[in-house]
C-alpha positions in Angstrom: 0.0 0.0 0.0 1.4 3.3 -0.8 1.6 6.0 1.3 -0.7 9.2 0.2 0.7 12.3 -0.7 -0.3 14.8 1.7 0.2 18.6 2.0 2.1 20.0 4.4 0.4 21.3 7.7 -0.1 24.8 8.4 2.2 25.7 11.4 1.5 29.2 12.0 -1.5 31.7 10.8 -2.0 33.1 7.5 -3.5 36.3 6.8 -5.3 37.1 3.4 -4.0 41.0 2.0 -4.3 42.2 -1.4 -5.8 38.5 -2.6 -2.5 36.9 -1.4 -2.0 34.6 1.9 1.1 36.1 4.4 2.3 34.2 7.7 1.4 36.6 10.5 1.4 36.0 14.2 -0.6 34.5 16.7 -1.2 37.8 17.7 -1.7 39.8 14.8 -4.3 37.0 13.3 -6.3 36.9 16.9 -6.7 40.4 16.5 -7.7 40.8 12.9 -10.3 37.5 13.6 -11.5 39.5 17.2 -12.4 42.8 14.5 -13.9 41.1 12.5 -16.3 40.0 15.0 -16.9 43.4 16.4 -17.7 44.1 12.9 -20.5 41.8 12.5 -21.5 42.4 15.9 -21.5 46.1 15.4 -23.1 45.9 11.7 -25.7 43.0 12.0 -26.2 42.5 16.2 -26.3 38.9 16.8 -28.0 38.2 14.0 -24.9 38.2 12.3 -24.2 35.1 13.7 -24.9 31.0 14.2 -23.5 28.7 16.3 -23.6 24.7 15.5 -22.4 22.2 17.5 -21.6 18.4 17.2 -23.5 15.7 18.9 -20.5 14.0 19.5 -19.3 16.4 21.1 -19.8 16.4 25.3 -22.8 17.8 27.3 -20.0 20.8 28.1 -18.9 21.1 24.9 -21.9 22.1 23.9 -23.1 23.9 26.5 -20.5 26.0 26.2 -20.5 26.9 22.5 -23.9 28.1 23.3 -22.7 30.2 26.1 -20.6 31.3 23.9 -22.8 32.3 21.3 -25.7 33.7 23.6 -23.3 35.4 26.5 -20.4 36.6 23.7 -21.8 36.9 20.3 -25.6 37.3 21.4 -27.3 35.0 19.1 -29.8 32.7 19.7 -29.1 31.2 16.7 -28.1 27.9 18.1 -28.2 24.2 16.3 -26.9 20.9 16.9 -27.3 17.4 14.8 -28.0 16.2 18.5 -31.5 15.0 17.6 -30.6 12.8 15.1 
Protein backbone atom coordinates (compact mmCIF):
# COMPACT_ATOMS: atom_id res chain seq x y z
CA UNK A 1 0.00 0.00 0.00
CA UNK A 2 1.44 3.35 -0.81
CA UNK A 3 1.57 6.03 1.34
CA UNK A 4 -0.74 9.17 0.18
CA UNK A 5 0.71 12.26 -0.75
CA UNK A 6 -0.33 14.82 1.65
CA UNK A 7 0.22 18.57 1.96
CA UNK A 8 2.06 20.00 4.42
CA UNK A 9 0.39 21.30 7.68
CA UNK A 10 -0.06 24.77 8.40
CA UNK A 11 2.21 25.70 11.44
CA UNK A 12 1.45 29.22 11.98
CA UNK A 13 -1.55 31.75 10.84
CA UNK A 14 -1.98 33.14 7.46
CA UNK A 15 -3.53 36.35 6.83
CA UNK A 16 -5.29 37.12 3.42
CA UNK A 17 -4.02 40.96 1.96
CA UNK A 18 -4.29 42.23 -1.39
CA UNK A 19 -5.76 38.47 -2.60
CA UNK A 20 -2.52 36.87 -1.44
CA UNK A 21 -2.02 34.59 1.88
CA UNK A 22 1.13 36.06 4.38
CA UNK A 23 2.35 34.21 7.73
CA UNK A 24 1.40 36.60 10.50
CA UNK A 25 1.36 35.97 14.17
CA UNK A 26 -0.57 34.53 16.73
CA UNK A 27 -1.18 37.84 17.75
CA UNK A 28 -1.72 39.83 14.82
CA UNK A 29 -4.26 37.05 13.31
CA UNK A 30 -6.32 36.90 16.88
CA UNK A 31 -6.75 40.39 16.51
CA UNK A 32 -7.66 40.79 12.93
CA UNK A 33 -10.30 37.53 13.64
CA UNK A 34 -11.53 39.54 17.16
CA UNK A 35 -12.43 42.76 14.48
CA UNK A 36 -13.85 41.10 12.51
CA UNK A 37 -16.32 40.00 14.95
CA UNK A 38 -16.89 43.42 16.41
CA UNK A 39 -17.74 44.07 12.86
CA UNK A 40 -20.53 41.85 12.51
CA UNK A 41 -21.54 42.43 15.87
CA UNK A 42 -21.48 46.10 15.44
CA UNK A 43 -23.06 45.94 11.70
CA UNK A 44 -25.67 43.02 11.99
CA UNK A 45 -26.23 42.52 16.22
CA UNK A 46 -26.29 38.94 16.79
CA UNK A 47 -28.05 38.23 14.04
CA UNK A 48 -24.86 38.19 12.29
CA UNK A 49 -24.22 35.09 13.71
CA UNK A 50 -24.92 30.97 14.21
CA UNK A 51 -23.46 28.73 16.29
CA UNK A 52 -23.57 24.69 15.49
CA UNK A 53 -22.35 22.15 17.47
CA UNK A 54 -21.58 18.37 17.16
CA UNK A 55 -23.46 15.74 18.91
CA UNK A 56 -20.47 13.96 19.48
CA UNK A 57 -19.33 16.40 21.14
CA UNK A 58 -19.76 16.45 25.30
CA UNK A 59 -22.77 17.83 27.27
CA UNK A 60 -19.97 20.77 28.13
CA UNK A 61 -18.92 21.07 24.89
CA UNK A 62 -21.94 22.13 23.92
CA UNK A 63 -23.05 23.93 26.49
CA UNK A 64 -20.50 26.03 26.22
CA UNK A 65 -20.47 26.88 22.51
CA UNK A 66 -23.92 28.06 23.31
CA UNK A 67 -22.75 30.24 26.13
CA UNK A 68 -20.63 31.32 23.95
CA UNK A 69 -22.76 32.33 21.29
CA UNK A 70 -25.67 33.70 23.63
CA UNK A 71 -23.33 35.41 26.48
CA UNK A 72 -20.41 36.62 23.71
CA UNK A 73 -21.80 36.94 20.30
CA UNK A 74 -25.60 37.32 21.40
CA UNK A 75 -27.30 34.99 19.06
CA UNK A 76 -29.83 32.72 19.67
CA UNK A 77 -29.07 31.25 16.67
CA UNK A 78 -28.08 27.88 18.05
CA UNK A 79 -28.22 24.20 16.35
CA UNK A 80 -26.89 20.88 16.87
CA UNK A 81 -27.27 17.41 14.79
CA UNK A 82 -28.02 16.24 18.46
CA UNK A 83 -31.52 14.96 17.58
CA UNK A 84 -30.63 12.80 15.07
Amino acid sequence: MALMSRKPRLTEPLIRENGELRPATWEEALTKVAAGFAAVKENKGGEGFAIFSCSKSTNEMNYAAQKFGRAVLGTNNIDSCNRT
